[in-house]
C-alpha positions as CSV (number, residue, x, y, z in Angstrom):
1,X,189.3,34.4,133.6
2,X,185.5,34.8,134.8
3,X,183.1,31.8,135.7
4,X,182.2,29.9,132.2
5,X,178.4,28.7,133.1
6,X,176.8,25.5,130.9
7,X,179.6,25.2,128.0
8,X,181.7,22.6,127.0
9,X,184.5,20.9,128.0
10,X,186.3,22.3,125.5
11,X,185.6,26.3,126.3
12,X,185.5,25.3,130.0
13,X,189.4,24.1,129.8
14,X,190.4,26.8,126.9
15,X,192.9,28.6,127.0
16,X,193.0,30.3,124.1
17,X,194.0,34.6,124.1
18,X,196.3,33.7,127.4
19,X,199.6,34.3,128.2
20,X,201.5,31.8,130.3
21,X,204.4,32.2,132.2
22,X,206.4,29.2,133.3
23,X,208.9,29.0,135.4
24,X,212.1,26.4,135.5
25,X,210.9,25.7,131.7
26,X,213.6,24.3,130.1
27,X,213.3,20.9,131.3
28,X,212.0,18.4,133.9
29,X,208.3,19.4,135.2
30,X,208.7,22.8,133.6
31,X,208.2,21.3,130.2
32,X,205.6,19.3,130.8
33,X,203.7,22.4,132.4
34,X,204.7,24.5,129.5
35,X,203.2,21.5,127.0
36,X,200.2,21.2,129.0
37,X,199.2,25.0,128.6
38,X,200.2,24.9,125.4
39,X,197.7,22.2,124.2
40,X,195.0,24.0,125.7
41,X,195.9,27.2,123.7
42,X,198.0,29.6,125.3
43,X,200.9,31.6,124.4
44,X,203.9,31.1,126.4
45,X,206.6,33.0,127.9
46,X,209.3,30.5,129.4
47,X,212.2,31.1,132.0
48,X,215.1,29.7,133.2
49,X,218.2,30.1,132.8
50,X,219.9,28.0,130.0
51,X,218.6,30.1,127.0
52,X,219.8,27.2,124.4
53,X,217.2,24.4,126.2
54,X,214.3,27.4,126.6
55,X,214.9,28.2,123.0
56,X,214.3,23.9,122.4
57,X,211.7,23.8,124.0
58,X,209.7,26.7,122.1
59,X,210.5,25.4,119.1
60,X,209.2,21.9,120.3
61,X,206.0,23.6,121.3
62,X,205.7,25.7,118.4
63,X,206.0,22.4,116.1
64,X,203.8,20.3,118.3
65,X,200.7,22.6,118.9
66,X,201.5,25.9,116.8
67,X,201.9,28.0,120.1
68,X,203.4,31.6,120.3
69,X,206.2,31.0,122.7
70,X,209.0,33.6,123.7
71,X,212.1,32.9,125.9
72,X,213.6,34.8,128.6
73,X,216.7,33.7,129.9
74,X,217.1,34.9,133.7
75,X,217.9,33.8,137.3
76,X,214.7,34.3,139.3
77,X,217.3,34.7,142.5
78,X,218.4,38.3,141.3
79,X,215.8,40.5,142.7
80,X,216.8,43.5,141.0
81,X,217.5,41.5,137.7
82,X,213.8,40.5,137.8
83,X,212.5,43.6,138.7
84,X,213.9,45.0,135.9
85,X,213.0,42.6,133.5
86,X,209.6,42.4,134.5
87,X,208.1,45.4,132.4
88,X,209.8,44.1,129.0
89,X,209.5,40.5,129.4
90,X,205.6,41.2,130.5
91,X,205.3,43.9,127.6
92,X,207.2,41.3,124.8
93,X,204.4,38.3,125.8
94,X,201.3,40.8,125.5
95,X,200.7,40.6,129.2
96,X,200.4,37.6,131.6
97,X,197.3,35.8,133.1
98,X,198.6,32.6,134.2
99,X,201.6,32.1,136.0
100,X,203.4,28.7,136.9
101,X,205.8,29.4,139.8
102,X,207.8,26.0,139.1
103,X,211.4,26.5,139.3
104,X,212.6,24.5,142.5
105,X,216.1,22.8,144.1
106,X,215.9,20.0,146.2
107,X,219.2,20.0,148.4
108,X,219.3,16.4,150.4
109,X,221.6,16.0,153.3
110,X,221.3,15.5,157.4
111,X,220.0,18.9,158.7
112,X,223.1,19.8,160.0
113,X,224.6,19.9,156.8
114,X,222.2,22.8,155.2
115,X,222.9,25.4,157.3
116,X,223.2,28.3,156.0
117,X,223.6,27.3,151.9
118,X,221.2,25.0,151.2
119,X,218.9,26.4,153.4
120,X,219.4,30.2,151.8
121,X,219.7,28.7,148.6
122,X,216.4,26.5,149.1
123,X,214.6,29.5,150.5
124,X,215.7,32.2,147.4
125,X,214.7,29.7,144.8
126,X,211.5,27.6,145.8
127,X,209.7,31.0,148.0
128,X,211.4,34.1,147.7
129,X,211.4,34.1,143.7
130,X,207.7,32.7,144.0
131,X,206.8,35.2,146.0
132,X,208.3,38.2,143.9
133,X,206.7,36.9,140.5
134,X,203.8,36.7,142.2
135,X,203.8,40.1,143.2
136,X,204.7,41.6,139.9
137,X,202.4,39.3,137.7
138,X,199.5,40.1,140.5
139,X,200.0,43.7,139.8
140,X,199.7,43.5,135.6
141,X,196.8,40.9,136.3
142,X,195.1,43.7,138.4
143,X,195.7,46.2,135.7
144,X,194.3,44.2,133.1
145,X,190.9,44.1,134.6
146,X,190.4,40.1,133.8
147,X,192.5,38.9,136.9
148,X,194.6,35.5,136.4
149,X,195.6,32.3,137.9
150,X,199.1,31.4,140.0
151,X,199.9,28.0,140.3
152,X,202.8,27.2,142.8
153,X,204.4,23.6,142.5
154,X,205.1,22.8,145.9
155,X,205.6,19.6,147.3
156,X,204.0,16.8,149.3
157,X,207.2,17.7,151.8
158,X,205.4,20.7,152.0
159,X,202.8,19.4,154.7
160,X,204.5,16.0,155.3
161,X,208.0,14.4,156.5
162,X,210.3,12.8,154.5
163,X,211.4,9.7,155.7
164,X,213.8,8.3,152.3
165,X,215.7,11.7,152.0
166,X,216.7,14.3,154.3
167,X,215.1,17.4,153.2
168,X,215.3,20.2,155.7
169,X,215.7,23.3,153.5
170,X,213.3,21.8,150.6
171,X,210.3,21.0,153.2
172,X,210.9,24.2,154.6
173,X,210.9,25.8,151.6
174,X,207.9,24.0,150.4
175,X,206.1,24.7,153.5
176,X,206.4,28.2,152.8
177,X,205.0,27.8,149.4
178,X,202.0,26.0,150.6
179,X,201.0,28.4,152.9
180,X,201.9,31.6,151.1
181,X,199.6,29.9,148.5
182,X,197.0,29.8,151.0
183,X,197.5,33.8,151.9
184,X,198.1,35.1,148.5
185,X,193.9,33.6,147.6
186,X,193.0,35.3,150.6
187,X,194.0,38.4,149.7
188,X,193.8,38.6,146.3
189,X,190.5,37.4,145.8
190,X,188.5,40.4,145.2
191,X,191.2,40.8,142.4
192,X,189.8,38.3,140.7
193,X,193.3,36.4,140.9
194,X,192.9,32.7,142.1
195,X,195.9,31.4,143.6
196,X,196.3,27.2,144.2
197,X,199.3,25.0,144.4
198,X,199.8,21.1,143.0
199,X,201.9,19.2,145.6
200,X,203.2,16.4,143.7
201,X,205.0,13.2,145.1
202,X,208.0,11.6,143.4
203,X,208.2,11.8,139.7
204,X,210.8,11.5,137.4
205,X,212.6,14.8,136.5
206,X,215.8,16.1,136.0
207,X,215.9,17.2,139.7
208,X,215.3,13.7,140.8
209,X,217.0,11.5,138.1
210,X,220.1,11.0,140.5
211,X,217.9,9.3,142.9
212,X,215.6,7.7,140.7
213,X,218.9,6.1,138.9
214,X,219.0,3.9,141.7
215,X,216.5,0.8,141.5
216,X,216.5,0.3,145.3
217,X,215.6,4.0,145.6
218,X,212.8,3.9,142.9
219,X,211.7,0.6,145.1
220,X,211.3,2.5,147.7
221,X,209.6,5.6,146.5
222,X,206.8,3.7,144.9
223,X,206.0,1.6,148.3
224,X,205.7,5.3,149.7
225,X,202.2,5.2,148.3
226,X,199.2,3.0,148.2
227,X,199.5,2.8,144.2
228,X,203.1,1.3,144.7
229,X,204.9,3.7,141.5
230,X,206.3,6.8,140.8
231,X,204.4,9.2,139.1
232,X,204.3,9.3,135.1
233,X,204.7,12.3,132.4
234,X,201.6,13.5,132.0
235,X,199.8,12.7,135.2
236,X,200.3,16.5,136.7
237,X,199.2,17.8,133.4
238,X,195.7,17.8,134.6
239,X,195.7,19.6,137.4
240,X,197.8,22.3,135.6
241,X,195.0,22.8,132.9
242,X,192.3,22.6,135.6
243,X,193.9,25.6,138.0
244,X,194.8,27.3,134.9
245,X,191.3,27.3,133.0
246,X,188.2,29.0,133.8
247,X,186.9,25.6,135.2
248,X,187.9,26.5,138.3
249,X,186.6,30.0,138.5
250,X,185.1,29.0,142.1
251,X,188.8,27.5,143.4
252,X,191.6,29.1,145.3
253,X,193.7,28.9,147.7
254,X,193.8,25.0,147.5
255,X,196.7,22.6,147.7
256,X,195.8,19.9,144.9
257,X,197.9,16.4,146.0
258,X,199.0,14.6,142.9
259,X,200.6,11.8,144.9
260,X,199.3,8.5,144.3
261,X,197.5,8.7,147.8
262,X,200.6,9.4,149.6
263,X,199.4,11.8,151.9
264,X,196.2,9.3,152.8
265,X,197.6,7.3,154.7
């Protein structure tokens, strides 16, 4: 994953001879992660926990782009199930260099409400499990000598408010994820292992399609930002690509917004 000096755009955003771990692949941002990588040439390895979508969605990606793509089917909760998975499911996949920590819940509810299982539940899924795959794909990024890329999905509610939704255990959580994103590059950066994080803003997903369902909701989402809309498929592909690519050899530790200027203002 070193610095790419005077190429194209083509090798600059390539690729091609990576392995690509996503996480919360078998639907909703997950996919279009997985997709994005894809297209750019990398194998994938995806995880989640319904084995019959992940094994859809390889096929998909095999059929659209031609990818090598293996499944894993596994709750990223279970410490010791990970921990023991780690070494095959790294072994199977030929190694990884990129990992996408995007498996997330979003519990909504007054604050009162999410204490303790939202907020333990919140906490184990969108930081804890982040953290751990970190550590264990840091450690076989180390090994390999060429160091990697971790991208975290947070959350604009991970440096901002919500004022629509009450989101005390996801904010938290995000929060968390922002900032451990922020330590991890710190420390990690003599490994050669860049670590940034995309904080989107609302976009349509399976975690969000009860809200969205609702056109009053959806109304107010989009005056949330100065571009007055939800985000589209496709618009957070981009910043995937460019954390995951050698074009950003120079970049860590950064929180990329893809918001529609929500947090500006």
């Amino acid at each position: 994953m070193s610095t790419v000096e005077a190429e194209s755009p083509a090798e600059l955003f390539s690729l091609a001879g990576r392995v690509a771990l996503v996480t919360g692949a078998s639907s909703g941002l997950g996919t279009e992660f997985a997709d994005a990588l894809a297209s750019a040439g990398a194998s994938l390895l995806l995880v989640a926990r319904r084995k019959q979508q992940l094994d859809e969605q390889a096929e998909q990606l095999r059929q659209r782009w031609g990818a090598t793509v293996t499944t894993h089917a596994l709750d990223i909760t279970e410490r010791e199930a990970v921990a023991a998975a780690w070494p095959e499911l790294s072994a199977e996949a030929g190694g990884v260099d990129i990992l996408v920590n995007n498996a997330g819940i979003s519990v909504t509810g007054r604050a009162e409400t999410q204490w303790p299982g939202a907020w333990d539940d919140s906490l184990a899924v969108n930081l804890t499990a982040a953290f751990q795959l970190s550590l264990l794909a840091a450690e076989g990024m180390r090994a390999s000598g060429r160091g990697g890329r971790i991208i975290n999905v947070s959350s604009i509610f991970g440096s901002l408010g919500s004022s629509l939704f009450r989101l005390a255990a996801y904010s938290a959580s995000k929060g968390g994820l922002t900032n451990l994103t922020r330590q991890l590059a710190v420390e990690w950066a003599g490994d050669g292992i860049t670590v940034n994080a995309i904080a989107p803003a609302w976009f349509p997903s399976e975690m969000t399609g009860g809200s969205t369902a609702k056109e009053s909701v959806v109304d107010r989402m989009s005056r949330g930002c100065p571009m007055n809309r939800m985000g589209r498929a496709g618009e957070l592909r981009t910043a995937c690509l460019f954390l995951a690519s050698p074009a950003s050899s120079y970049v860590t530790g950064s929180v990329i917004p893809v918001d529609g200027g929500y947090a500006a203002w």
